[in-house]
TIVOMI-686415 format. One record per atom (N, C-alpha, C, O): x, y, z. Coordinates in steps of 0.05 Angstrom, whole numbers, plus 5000, padded with zeros to 4 digits. Layout:
<rs>
XYZ/...
</rs>
This chain:
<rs>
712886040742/715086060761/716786290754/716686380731/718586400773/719286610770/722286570750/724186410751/721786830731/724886630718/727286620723/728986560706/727986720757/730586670760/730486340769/732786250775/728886190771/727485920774/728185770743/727785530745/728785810725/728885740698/730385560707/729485380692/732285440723/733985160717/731284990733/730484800721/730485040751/728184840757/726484690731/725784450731/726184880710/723484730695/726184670676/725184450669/728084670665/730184500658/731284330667/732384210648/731684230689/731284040709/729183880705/729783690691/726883880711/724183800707/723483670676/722583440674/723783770664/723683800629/725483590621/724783420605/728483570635/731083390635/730083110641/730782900631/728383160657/727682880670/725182680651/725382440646/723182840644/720682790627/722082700602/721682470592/723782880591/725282710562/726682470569/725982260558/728682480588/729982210585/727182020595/726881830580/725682020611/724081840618/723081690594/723381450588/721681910581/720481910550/722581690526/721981570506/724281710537/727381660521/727481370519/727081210501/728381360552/729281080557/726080890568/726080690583/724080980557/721580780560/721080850529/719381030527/721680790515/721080780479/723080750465/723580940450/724780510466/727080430455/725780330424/723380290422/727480310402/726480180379/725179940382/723279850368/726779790407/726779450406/727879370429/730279440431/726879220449/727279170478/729779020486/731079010507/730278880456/731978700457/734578820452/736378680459/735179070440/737179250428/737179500447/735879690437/738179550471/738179800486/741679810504/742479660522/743080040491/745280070504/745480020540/743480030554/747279980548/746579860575/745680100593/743680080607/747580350592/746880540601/742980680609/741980800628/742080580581/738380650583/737780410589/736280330571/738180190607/737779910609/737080080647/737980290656/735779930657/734379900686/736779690693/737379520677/738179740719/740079500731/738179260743/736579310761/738478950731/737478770740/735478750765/733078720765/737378770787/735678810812/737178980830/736279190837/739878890840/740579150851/742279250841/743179150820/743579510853/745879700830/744480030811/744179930788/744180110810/744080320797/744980450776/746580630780/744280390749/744980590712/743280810728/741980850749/744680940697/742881280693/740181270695/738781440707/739381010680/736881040678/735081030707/732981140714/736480880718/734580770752/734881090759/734381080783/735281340754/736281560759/733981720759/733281870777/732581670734/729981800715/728281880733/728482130736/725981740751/725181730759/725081830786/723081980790/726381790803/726681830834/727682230821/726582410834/729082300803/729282600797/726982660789/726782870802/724682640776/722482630771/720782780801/719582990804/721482540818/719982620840/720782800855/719382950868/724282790853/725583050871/724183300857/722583450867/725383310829/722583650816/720483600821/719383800812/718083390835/715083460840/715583590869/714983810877/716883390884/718183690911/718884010904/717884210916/720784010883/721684160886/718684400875/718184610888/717684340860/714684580851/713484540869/711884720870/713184330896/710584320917/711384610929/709784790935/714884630933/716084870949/714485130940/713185260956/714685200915/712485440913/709885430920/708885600934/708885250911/705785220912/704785220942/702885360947/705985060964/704485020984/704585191004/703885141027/705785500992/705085741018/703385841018/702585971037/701285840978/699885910978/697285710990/695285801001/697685510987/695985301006/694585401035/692285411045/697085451042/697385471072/696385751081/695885801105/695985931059/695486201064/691886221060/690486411064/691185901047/688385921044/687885691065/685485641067/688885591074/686985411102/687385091093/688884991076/686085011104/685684691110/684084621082/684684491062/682184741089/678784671071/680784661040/681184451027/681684901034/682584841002/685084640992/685684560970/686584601018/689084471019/687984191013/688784060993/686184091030/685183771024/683883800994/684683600981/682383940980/680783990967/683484030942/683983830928/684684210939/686784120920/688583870922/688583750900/690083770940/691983560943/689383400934/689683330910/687483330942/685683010936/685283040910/686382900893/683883230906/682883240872/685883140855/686182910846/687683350852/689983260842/691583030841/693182970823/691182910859/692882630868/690882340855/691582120846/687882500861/685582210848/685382230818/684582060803/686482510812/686182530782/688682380764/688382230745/690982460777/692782440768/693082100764/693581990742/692581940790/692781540786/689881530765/690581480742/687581560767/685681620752/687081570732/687281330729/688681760711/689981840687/692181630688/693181610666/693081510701/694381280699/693581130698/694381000678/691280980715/690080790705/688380650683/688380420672/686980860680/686880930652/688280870627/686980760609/691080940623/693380900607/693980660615/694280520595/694280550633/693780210631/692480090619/693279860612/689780190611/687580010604/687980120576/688379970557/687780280574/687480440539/689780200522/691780100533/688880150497/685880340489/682780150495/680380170488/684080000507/680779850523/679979650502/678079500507/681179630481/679779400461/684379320450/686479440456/683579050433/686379090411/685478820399/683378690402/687778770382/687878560360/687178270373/688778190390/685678150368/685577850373/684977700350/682777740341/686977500334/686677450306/685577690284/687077850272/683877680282/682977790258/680378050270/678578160257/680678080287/678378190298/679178280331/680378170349/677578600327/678378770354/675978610381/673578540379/677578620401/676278540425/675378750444/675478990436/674678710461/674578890492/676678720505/676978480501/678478920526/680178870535/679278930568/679879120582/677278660572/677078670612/678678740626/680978720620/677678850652/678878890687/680478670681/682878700676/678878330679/681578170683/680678000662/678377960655/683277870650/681777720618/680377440629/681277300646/677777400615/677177170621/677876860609/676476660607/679876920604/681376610593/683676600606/685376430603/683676910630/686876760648/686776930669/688277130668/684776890697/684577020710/686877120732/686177210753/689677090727/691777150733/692477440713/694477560717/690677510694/692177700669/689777910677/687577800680/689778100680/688378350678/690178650670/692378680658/688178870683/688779150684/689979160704/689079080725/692779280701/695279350718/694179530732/693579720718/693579570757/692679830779/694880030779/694580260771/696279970785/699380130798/701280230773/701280120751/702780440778/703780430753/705680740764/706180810787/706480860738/708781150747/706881320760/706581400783/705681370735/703181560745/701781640777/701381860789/701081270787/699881330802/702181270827/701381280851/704681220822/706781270842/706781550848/706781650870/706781650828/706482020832/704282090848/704682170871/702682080841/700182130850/700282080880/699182260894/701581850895/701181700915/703681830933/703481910956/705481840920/707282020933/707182320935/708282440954/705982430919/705482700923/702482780945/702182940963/701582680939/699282640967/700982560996/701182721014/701782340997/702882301021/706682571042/707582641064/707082631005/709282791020/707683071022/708883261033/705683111014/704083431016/702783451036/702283661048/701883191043/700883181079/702683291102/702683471120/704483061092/707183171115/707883411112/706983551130/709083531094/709883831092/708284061091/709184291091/705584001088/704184191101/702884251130/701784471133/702884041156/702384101171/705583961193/704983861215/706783971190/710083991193/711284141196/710984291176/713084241210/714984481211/717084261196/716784011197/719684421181/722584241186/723684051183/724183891165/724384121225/724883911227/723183681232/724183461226/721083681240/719783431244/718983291215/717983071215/719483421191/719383341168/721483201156/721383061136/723583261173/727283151167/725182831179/723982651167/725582911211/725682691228/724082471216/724782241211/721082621214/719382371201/719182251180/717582061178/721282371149/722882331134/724882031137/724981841122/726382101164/728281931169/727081631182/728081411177/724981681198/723681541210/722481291194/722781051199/720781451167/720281301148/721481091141/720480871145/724681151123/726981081117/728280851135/729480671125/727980871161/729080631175/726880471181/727780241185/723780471183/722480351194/721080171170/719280011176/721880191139/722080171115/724279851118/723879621112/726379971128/729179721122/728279621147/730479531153/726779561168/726679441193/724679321184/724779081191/722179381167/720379171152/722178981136/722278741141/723979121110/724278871100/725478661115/724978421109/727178741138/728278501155/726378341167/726478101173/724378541170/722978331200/721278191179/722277971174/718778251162/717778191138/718378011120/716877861108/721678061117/721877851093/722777611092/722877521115/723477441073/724177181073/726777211086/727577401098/728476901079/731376951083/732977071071/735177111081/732477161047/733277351024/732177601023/732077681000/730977851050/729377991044/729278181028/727178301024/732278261012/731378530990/732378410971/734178520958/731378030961/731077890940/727877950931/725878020943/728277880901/724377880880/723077650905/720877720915/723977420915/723077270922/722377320951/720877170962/723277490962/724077480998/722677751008/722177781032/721977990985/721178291002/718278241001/716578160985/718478331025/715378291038/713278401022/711078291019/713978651010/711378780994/709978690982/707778790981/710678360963/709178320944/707078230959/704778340956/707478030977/705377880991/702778121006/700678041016/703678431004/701278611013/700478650984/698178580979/701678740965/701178750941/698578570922/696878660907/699478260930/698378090922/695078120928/693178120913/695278140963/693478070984/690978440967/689378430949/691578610979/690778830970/690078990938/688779190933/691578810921/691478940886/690478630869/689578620847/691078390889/690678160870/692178110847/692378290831/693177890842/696477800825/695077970799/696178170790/692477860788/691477960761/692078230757/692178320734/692378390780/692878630767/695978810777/696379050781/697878550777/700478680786/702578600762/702678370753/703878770755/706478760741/706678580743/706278470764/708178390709/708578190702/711578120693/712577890695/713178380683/715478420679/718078210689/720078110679/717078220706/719678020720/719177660722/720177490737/717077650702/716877400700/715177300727/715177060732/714177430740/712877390760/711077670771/711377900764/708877570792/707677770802/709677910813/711477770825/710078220813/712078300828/711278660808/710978710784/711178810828/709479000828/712379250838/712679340861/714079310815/715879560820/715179900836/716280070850/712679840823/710680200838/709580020865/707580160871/709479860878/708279720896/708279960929/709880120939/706179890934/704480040960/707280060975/708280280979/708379840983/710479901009/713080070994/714280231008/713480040976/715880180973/714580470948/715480550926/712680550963/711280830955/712080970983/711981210985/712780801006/713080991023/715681161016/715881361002/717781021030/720281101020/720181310995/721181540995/719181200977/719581430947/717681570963/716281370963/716681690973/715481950984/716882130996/716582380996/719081971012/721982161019/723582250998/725282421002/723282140975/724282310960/723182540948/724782710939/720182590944/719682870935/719982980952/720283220947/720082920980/720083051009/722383211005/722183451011/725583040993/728083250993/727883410969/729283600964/726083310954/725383570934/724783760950/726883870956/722583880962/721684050977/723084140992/723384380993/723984041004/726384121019/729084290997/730784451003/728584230984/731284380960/729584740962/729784960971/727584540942/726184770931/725784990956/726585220952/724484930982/723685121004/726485301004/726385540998/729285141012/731685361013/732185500986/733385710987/731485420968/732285520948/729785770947/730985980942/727485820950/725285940956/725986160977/725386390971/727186111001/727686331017/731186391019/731886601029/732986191009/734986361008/735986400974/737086620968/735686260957/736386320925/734786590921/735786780909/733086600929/730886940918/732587140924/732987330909/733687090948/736087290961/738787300952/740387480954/739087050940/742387080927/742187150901/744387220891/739787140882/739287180859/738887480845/739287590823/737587550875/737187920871/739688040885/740088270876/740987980898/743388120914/746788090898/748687970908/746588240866/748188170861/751988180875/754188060872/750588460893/752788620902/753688430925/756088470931/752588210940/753488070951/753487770946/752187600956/755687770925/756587480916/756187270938/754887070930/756987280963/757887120973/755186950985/755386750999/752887070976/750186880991/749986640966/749386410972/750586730936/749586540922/752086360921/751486140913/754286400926/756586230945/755085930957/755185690950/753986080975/752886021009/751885820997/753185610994/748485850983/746685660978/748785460957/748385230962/750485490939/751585290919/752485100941/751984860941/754285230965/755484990976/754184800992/754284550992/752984981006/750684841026/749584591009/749684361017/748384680974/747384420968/749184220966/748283990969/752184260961/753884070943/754284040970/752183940977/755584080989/756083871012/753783731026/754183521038/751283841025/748483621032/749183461013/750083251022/749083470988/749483210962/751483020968/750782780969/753383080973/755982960983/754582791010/755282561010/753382841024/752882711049/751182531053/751182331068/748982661029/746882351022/748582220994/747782000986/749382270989/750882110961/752181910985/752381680977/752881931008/755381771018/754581651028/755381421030/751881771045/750081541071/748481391051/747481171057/748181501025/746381251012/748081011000/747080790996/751181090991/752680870990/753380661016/753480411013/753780781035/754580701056/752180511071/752480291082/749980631067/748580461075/747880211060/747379981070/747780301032/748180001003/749079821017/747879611012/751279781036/752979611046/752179401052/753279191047/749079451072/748479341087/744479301076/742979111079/744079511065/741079551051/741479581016/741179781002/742179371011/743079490979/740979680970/738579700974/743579850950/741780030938/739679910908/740779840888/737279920910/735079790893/733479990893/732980130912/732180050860/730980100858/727580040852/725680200852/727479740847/725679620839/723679610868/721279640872/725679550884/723979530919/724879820932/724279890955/726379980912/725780320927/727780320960/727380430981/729480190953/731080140987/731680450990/731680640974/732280401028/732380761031/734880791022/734981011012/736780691020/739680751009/739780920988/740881140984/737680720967/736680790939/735981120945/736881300931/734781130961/732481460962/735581560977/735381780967/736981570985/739181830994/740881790972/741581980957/741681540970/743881570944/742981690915/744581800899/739881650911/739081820892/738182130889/738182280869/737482180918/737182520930/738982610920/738582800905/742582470929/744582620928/745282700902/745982910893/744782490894/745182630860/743782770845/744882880826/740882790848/739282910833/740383280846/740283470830/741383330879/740883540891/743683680869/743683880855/745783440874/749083570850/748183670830/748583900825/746583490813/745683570786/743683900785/743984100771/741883850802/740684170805/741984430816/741684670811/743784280836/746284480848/747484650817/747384880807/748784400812/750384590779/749384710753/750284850735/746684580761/744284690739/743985050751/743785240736/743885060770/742885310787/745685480779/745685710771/747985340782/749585450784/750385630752/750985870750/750185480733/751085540706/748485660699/748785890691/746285580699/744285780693/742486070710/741186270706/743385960722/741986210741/744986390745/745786540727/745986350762/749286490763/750486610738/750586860734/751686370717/752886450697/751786490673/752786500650/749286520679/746686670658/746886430632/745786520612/747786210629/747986040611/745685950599/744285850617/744585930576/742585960563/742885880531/743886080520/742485650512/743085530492/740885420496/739185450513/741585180465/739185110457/739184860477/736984790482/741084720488/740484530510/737584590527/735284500525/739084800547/736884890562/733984900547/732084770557/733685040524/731385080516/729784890502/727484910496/731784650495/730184380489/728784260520/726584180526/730284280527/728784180558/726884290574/725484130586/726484550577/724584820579/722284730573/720584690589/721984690539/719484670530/718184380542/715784340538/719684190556/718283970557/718183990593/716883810604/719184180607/717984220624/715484400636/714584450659/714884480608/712984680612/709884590620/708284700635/709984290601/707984110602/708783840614/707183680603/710083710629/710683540639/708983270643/709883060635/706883270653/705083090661/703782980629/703482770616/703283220626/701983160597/703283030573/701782870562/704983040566/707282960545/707982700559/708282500544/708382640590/708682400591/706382230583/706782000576/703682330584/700882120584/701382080547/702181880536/700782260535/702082230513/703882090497/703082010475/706682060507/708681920506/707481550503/708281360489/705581570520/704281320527/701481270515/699981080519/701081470498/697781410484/698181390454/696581310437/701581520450/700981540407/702281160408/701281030390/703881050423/703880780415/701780520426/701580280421/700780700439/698480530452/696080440425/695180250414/696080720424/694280780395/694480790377/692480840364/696380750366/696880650338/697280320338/696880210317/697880190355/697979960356/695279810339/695379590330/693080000339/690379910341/691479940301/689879830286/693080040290/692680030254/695179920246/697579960251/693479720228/695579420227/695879500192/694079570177/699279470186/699679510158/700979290144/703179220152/700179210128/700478930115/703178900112/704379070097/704778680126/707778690121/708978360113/710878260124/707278240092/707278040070/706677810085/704877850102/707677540083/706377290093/708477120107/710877120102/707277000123/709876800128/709576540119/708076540100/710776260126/711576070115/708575890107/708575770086/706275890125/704975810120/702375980100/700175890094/703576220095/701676380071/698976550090/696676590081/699876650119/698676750130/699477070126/701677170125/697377150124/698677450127/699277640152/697977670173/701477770142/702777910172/702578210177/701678350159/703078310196/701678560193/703978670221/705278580240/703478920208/706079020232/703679350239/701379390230/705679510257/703779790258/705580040259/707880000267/704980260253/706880540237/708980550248/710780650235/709680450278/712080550291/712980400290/715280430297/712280070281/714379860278/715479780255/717379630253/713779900233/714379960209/716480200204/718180170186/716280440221/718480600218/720980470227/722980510213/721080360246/723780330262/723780080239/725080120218/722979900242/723679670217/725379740197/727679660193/723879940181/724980030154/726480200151/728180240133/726180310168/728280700175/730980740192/733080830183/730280660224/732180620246/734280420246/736680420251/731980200236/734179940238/735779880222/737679740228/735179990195/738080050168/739780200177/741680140163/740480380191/742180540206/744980390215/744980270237/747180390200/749780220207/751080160238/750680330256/751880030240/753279920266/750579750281/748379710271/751579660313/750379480328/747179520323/746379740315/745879370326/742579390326/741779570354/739479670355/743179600373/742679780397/742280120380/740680290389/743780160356/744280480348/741380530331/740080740331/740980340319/737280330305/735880400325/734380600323/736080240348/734380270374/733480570382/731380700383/736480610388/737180910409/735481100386/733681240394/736581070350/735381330331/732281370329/730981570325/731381110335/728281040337/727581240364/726081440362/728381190378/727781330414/727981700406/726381880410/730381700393/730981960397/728782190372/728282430373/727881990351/726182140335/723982140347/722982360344/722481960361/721181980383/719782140401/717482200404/722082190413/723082450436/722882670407/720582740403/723882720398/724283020380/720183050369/719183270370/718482840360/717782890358/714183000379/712083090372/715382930404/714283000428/715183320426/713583500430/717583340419/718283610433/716483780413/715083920427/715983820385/714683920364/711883990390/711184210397/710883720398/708583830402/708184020426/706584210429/710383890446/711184150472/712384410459/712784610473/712884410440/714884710425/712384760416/712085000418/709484640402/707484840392/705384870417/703384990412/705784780441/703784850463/704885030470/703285210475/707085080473/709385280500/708785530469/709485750477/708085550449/708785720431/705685970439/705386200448/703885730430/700985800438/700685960469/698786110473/703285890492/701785890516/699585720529/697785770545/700685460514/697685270517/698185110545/699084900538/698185110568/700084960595/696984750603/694584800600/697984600610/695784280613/696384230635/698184060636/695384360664/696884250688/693484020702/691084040695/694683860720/693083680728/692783790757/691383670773/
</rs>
């Protein structure tokens, strides 16, 4: 990307670390509230992670898909499919990995679905293949779309989204118990292989509320396209201040407008992220658009450049990758058990390297047991970045 574009993959990079962050706490039970997911409805930083995630996979479709468009149909299906089957592929996958683990004393195979509890299997659905699923479906639309019919059918989505859960759901319909999705969820993925988390079948990446999150890489694209044909122009024109003016405000009063219609609408569609309400998708646009607005602003504008930026840089360089990662060194080490003495009845106990670190290392760390937690996460994260700081060093880029 071009580098007056540098707050994009800082942006991007911003998003992959905290993700990385707040999904690898020391201890589930010890997590400041702030990296805590809000119950069911309401919105932390963290419910934040994600839905920005997808606004930067918009915002890179904006470069990529003129060259699409400049090669035809034939290569446009032919890249979007491959990419999108690879990418849930690689998620599902990471569900299953590492395909065997501990059962007493001895490694198993770890079945499609376990046969001592045919309610328990391989999770289908997952971040990965939310990505995957949304980036296919919003690359359809925006490539044979002008605009506006991309606003409209955008918007269209978004209401015909909250007119399911009404018509669809129980008497509680944007309750765990009342939104319609699970019951397509159930019917279509089968309970054995849906998220268990909430104490019940109940499937957060779930099919129906992949639509909606598809409007949000959609206002990625939408960033990125203006920023594509008018930032190129405010970025090279230094002698006329007043265009990169233009684009700052344009974004911050769009932000301001979905920040307000997605509160406003909370009113009535609470804002959720677990069921992806459309409130959720404008009230989260709006903020992710502020946050890249002033990213654009201080780095691109006021040439601002420290080691902030460039911690985040390197982890947007590789993004996809470092997240699969993120998700394969605890997957896999789980599999080497280190003798951690006996318990009452003289059995022996066994823990594994990262629970042994945080055990012995993080969690001696003074004050609340949440601060062990957070130092565990954050050595974590630093030591991801080592390996994005020796790929980005190499020139080594891992795109899917």
């Amino acid at each position: 990307m071009n580098q007056r574009y540098y707050s994009l993959d800082v942006f991007r990079g911003a998003t992959v670390a905290l993700m990385i962050l707040v999904n690898n706490p020391g201890s589930w039970n010890a997590i400041f509230s702030p990296l805590e997911h809000a119950p069911w409805h309401g919105c932390t930083p963290t419910d934040l992670v994600f839905p920005f995630f997808l606004f930067a996979v918009g915002n890179a479709m904006a470069f990529v898909m003129p060259k699409l468009k400049d090669h035809g149909n034939r290569l446009f299906w032919q890249k979007v499919l491959k990419r999108s089957a690879l990418i849930f592929l690689i998620g599902l996958v990471l569900n299953w990995w590492p395909f065997v683990g501990w059962s007493g004393n001895s490694i198993t195979f770890r079945g499609w679905v376990d046969p001592t509890d045919a309610t328990n299997g391989v999770r289908i659905l997952g971040v990965l293949q939310r990505i995957a699923l949304c980036y296919c479906l919003a690359s359809i639309i925006v490539y044979f779309l002008k605009p506006k019919a991309i606003i409209l059918t955008s918007t269209a989505i978004l209401v015909l989204y909250w007119i399911a859960c009404i018509y669809f759901g129980g008497a509680d319909p944007y309750s765990l118990q009342g939104w319609f999705g699970t019951a397509i969820d159930e019917k279509l993925l089968g309970v054995a292989h849906m998220y268990k988390g909430e104490g019940v079948a109940f499937e957060p990446e779930g099919l129906m509320s992949t639509f909606p999150a598809t409007v949000q890489v959609i206002i990625g694209y939408l960033v990125g396209n203006y920023i594509r044909y008018t930032g190129n122009v405010a970025a090279s024109n230094v002698e006329k201040p007043y265009l990169v003016f233009r684009m700052i405000s344009v974004f911050m009063v769009a932000a301001a407008l979905l920040t307000l219609a997605g509160l406003s609408w909370g009113l009535i569609f609470p804002v959720n992220k677990k069921i992806w309400t459309s409130s959720y998708v404008l009230y989260a646009g709006g903020l992710a658009l502020t946050t890249i607005s002033t990213m654009i602003w201080f780095i691109e504008i006021k040439k601002v450049r420290n080691w902030l930026t460039g911690f985040f840089d390197v982890f947007g360089k590789n993004p996809l990758f470092i997240f699969v990662v993120s998700a394969l060194i605890p997957k896999t080490l789980a599999l080497v058990r280190i003798k951690a003495g006996v318990d009452d009845a003289g059995e022996q106990l066994f823990t594994t390297p990262l629970r042994w670190f945080y055990t012995n290392i993080c969690a001696e760390f003074p004050g609340p047991p949440e601060v062990g937690s957070f130092v565990y996460a954050v050595c974590f994260l630093c030591l991801l970045w080592v390996i994005c700081y020796l790929l980005d060093k190499n020139k080594i880029y891992i795109k899917v």
